[in-house]
C-alpha positions in Angstrom: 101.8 0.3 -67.1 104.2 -2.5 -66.2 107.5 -2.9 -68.1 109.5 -6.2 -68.6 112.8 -7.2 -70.0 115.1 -10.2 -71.0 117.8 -11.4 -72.8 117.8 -14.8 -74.8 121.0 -17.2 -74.3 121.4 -16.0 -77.7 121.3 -12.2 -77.5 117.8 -11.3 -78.4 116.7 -8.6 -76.3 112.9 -8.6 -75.2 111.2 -5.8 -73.5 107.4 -5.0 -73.3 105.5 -2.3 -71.8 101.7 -4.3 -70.8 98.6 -2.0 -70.6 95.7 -4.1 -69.1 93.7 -1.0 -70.5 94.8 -1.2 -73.9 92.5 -3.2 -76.3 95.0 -4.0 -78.6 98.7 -5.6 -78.4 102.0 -4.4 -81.3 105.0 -6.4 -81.8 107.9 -5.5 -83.6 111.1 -6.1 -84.2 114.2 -3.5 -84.2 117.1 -4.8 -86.5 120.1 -2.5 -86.0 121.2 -2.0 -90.2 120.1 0.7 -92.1 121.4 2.2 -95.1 124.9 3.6 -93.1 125.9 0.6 -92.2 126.0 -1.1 -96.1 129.2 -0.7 -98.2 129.0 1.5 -101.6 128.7 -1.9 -103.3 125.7 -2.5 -101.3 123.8 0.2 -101.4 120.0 -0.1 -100.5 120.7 -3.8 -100.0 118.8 -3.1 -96.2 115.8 -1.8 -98.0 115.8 -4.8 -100.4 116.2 -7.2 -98.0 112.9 -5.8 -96.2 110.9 -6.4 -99.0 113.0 -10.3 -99.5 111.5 -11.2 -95.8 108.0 -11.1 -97.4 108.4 -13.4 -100.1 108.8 -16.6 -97.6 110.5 -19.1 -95.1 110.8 -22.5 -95.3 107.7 -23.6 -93.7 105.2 -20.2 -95.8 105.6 -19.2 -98.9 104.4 -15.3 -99.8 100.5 -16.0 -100.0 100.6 -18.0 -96.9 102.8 -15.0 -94.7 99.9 -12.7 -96.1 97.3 -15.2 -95.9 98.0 -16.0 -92.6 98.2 -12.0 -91.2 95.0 -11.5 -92.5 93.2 -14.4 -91.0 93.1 -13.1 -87.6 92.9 -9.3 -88.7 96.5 -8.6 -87.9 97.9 -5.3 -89.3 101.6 -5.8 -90.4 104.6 -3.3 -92.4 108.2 -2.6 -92.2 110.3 0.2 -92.8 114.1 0.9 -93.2 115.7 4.0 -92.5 119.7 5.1 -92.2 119.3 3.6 -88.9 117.5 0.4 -88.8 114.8 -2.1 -89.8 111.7 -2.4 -88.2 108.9 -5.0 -88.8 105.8 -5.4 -86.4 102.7 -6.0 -86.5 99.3 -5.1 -84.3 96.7 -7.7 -83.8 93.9 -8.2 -80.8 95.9 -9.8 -78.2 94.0 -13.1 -78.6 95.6 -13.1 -81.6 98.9 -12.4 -80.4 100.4 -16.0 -80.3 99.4 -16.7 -84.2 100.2 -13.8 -85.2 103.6 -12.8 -83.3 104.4 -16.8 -85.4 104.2 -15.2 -88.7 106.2 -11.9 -87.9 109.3 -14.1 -86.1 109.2 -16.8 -88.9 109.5 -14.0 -91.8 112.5 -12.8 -89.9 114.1 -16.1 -90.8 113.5 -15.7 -94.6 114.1 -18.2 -97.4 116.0 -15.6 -99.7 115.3 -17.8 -102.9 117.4 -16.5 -105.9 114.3 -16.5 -108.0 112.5 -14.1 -105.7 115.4 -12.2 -105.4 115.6 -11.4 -109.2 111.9 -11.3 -109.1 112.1 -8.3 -106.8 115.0 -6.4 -107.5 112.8 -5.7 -110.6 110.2 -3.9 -108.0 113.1 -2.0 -106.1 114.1 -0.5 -109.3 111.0 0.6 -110.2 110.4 2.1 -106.8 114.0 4.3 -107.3 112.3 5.4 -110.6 109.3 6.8 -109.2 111.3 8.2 -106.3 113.2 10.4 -108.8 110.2 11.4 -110.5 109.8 13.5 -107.6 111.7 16.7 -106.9 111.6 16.7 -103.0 112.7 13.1 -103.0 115.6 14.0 -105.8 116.5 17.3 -103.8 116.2 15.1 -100.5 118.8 12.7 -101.6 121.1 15.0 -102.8 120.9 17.4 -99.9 122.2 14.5 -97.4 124.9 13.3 -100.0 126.5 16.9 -100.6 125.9 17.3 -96.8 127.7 14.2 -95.2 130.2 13.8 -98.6 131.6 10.4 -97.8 130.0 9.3 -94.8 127.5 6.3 -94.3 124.9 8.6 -93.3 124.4 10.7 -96.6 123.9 7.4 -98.7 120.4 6.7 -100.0 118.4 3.7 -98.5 117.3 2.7 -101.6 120.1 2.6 -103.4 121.0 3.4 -107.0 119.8 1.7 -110.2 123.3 0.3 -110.7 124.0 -1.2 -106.9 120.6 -2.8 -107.0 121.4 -4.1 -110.7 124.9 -5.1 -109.8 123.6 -6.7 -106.3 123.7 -10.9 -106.1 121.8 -13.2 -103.7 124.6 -13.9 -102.1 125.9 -10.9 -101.0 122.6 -10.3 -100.0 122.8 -14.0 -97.8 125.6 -12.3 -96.1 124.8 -9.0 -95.2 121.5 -10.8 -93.2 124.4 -13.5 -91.6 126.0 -10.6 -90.1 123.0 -8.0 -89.9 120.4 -10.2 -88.7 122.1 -11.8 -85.8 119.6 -12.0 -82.5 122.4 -9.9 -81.1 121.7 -7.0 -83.4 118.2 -7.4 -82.8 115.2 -6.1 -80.4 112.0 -7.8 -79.6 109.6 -5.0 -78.3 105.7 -5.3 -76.9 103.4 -3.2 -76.3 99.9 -3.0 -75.6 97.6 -5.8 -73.6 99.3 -9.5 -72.9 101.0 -11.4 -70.2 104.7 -10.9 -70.0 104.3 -15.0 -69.0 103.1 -15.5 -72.4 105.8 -13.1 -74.3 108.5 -14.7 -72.8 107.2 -18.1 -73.8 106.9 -16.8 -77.0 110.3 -15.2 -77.7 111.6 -18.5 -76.8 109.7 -20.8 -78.6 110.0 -18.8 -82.2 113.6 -16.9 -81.5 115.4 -18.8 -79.0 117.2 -21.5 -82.0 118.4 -17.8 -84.2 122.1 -18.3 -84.4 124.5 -15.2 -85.6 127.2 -13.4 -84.1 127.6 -10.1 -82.8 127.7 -7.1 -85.0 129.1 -3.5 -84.5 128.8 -0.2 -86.1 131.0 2.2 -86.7 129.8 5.8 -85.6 132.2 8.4 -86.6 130.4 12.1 -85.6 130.5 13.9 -89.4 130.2 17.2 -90.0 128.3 18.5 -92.6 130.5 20.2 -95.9 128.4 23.4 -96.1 128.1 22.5 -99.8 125.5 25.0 -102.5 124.6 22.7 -105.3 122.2 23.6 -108.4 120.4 20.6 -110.1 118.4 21.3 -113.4 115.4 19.9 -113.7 113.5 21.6 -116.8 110.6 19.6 -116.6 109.7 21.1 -112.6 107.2 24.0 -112.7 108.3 24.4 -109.2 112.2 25.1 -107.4 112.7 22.7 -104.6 115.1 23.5 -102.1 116.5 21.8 -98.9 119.3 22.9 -96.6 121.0 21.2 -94.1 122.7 21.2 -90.8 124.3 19.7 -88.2 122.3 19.3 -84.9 122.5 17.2 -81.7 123.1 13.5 -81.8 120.4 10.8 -80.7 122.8 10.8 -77.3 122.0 14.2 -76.2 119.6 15.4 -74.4 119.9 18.8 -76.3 117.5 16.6 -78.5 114.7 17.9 -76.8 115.5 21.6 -77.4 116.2 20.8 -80.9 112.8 19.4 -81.6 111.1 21.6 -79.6 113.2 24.9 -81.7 112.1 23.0 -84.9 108.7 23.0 -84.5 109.0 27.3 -83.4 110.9 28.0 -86.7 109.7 25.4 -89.1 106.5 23.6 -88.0 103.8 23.1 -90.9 101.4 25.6 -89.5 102.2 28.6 -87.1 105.9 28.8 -87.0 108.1 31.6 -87.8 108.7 30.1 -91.4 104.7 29.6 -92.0 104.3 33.1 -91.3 107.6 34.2 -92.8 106.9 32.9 -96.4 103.9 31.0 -96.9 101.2 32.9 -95.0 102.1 36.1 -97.7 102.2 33.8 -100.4 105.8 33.8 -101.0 106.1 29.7 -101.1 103.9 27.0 -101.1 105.8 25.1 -98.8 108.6 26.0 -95.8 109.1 24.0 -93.1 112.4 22.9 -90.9 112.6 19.9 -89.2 115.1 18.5 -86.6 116.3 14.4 -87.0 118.7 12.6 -84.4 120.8 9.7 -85.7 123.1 7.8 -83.8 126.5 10.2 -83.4 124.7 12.4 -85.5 122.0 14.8 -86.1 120.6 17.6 -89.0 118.0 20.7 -89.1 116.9 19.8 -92.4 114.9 22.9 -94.5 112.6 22.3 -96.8 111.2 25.0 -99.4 109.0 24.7 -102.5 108.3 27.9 -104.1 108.0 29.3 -108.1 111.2 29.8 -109.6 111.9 33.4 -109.6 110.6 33.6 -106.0 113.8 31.3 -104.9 116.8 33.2 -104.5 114.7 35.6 -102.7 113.4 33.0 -100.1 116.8 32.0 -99.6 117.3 35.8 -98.0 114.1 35.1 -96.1 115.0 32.2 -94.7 118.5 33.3 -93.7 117.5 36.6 -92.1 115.0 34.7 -90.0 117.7 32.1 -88.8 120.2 34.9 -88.3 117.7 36.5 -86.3 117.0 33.7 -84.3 120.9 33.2 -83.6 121.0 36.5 -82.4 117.8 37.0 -80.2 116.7 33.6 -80.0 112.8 33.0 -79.3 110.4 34.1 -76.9 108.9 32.5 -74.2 105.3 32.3 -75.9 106.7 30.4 -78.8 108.3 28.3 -76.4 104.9 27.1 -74.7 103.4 26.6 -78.0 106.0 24.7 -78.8 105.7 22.7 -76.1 101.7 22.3 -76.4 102.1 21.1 -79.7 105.2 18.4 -78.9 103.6 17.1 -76.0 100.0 17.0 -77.7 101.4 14.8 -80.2 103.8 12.5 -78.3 100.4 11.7 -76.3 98.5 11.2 -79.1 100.7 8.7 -80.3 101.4 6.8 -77.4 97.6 6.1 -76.7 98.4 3.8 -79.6 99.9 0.2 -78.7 102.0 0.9 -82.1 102.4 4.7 -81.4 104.3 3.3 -77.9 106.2 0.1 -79.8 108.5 2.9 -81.7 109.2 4.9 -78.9 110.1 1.6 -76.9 112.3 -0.2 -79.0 113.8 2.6 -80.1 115.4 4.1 -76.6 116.0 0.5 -76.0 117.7 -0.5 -79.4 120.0 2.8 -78.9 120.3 4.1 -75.3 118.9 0.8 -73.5 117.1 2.7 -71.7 113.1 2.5 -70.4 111.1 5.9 -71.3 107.8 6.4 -70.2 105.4 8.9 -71.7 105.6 10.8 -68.7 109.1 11.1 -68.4 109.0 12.0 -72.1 106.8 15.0 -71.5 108.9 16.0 -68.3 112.1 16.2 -70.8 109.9 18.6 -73.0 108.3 20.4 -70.6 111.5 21.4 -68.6 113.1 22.9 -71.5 113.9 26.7 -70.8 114.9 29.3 -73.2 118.7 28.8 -71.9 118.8 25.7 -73.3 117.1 26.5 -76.4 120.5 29.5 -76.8 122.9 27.0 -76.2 121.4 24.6 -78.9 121.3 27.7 -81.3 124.6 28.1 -80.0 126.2 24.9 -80.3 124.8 23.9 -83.6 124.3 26.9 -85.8 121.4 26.7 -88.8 124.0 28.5 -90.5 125.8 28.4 -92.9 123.7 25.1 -94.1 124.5 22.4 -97.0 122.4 24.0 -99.9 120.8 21.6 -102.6 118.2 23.5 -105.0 116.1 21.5 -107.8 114.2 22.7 -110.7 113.8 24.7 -113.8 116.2 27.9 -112.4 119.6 27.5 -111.8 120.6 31.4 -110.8 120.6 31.0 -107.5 123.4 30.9 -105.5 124.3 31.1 -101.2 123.0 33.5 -99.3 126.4 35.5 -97.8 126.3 36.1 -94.1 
């Protein structure tokens, strides 16, 4: 493994971890604006402008940006989230020249007003089907009743009526100041010639104009909220809590993924054998998620109506336990087996490593390697695990439930 990295004249950072083993070669690029950093006005307005990249640039049109991908087998996607915009793309690293042209022109989209009509049409219909479902609807709420009027607990889709109310030109303006090569990381991974990145970067990104951009990062705290939304149509109750947890800064981040996956991982963890293993739910899992100045143990329950209030007991005996006798060593290890199994599994993966990379970079500017990852994990004793349960408590938790039963109510410590 060999890393790399460079700054542009015009602020484009450009690192690249090379693999001459790898058979493959991902690209991506970070772009620092995600759903917290829009105004209420422009809600979802970071999502919507993913999809905008994809419909040209003044020398492709759309059929030509997917035309062109698929001619030499290239994989390519985005996503948004509360933190950022990522688009990449994985190829054979033949291909990497061609291809890597496609991904940095579509970064310097067209935004044509006709498309942009054209497609708010499809972001609507994507919020429509995302509150067809009750996790999604319970998900939303949860983070909104949770962070009340901070950036953090808006939706990155947006509403119905700030996509409707949304113009091209506020659109044109939130790329001018969210897209500037400043606000950007380039990130490689994978099988090439840091030679040829660096040519590449400057041929394609080198002429991006745009100033520098900062966010504001205000640590919330969560409201403690319980909110009951009917939803007669749900055969099912559909409950998530939340609460605060480490920030992306901290290094308590690896005791809070690694206490995560004890109490709430999919399959043997303390809430699989708590409430779905006897048949109490179909579904209980907790999961840990670091944001930048900010973090959240999120629960999520799905279980028959009349079995709801008394999973909420379940749930907050087990986490009252666990704040008063924390875990045990064994569920520490296995923990620890299953965190570091995955984090290797992934990063055998040019595109599994391209995350990891332009993530630290993008927010700590920082270089991880997998081992040093795994060192993090495997170094974290049950001392640290205490002060995490310690220091940010699973209860009380935000409380949002969703479905046919509105008699529940919070579980009283």
């Amino acid at each position: 493994m060999h890393f790399h990295h460079t700054v542009l004249a015009n602020g484009l950072r450009v690192i690249a971890e090379l693999n001459d083993q790898a058979h493959s070669v991902a690209c991506g690029f970070f772009v620092k604006a995600g759903s917290r950093d829009e105004s209420t006005d422009l809600a979802g307005v970071s999502h919507f402008l993913e999809h905008m990249v994809f419909k040209g640039t003044p020398r492709r049109d759309a059929l030509a940006v997917n035309r062109d991908f698929d001619r030499v087998g290239a994989k390519h996607n985005a996503q948004t989230s509360e933190e950022d915009t990522f688009y990449h793309v994985t190829c054979l690293p033949e291909y990497l020249p061609k291809s890597f042209d496609v991904l940095a022109d579509i970064l310097r989209p067209t935004l044509r007003d006709d498309d942009f009509e054209t497609e708010k049409k499809v972001i609507i219909e994507e919020i429509l089907m995302y509150l067809d479902n009750p996790m999604s609807v319970a998900y939303e709420a949860a983070k909104a009743a949770h962070y009340g009027g901070h950036p953090l607990g808006q939706s990155i889709l947006g509403s119905v009526d700030s996509i409707t109310a949304m113009s091209a030109e506020s659109m044109k303006g939130y790329f001018a100041q969210k897209y500037s090569p400043a606000n950007i990381v380039l990130a490689f991974a994978g099988k090439s010639d840091w030679e040829q990145i660096q040519a590449l970067a400057q041929e394609h990104c080198a002429s991006w104009t745009g100033t520098e951009t900062e966010r504001t990062t205000l640590p919330p705290r969560g409201t403690g909220k319980f909110e009951s939304l009917l939803r007669a149509e749900d055969l099912q109750q559909t409950i998530i809590g939340v609460a605060d947890g480490p920030p992306l800064e901290s290094n308590d981040r690896y005791a809070a993924n690694l206490l995560a996956t004890v109490l709430g991982d999919h399959t043997g963890s303390r809430l699989y054998w708590a409430l779905i293993d006897p048949g109490h739910a179909d579904g209980a899992e907790l999961s840990y998620q670091d944001y930048n100045q900010a973090g959240a143990f999120y629960t999520f329950l799905s279980c028959e109506p009349d079995e709801a209030q008394a999973n909420l007991v379940r749930i907050h005996e087990l986490y009252q336990q666990v704040a008063s006798d924390g875990i045990t060593e064994e569920e520490l290890t296995q923990a620890k087996n299953k965190v570091l199994a995955r984090s290797v599994l992934r990063s055998e993966r040019p595109m599994g490593r391209l995350s990891s990379l332009g993530f630290h970079w993008t927010y700590r500017n920082a270089y991880m390697t997998v081992a040093e990852e795994l060192e993090k994990y495997a170094a974290v004793t049950l001392a640290e695990i205490k002060r995490v349960i310690d220091r940010w408590p699973l209860l009380p938790m935000t409380t949002v439930t969703v479905g046919p039963s509105t008699d529940l109510h919070q579980v009283q410590a």
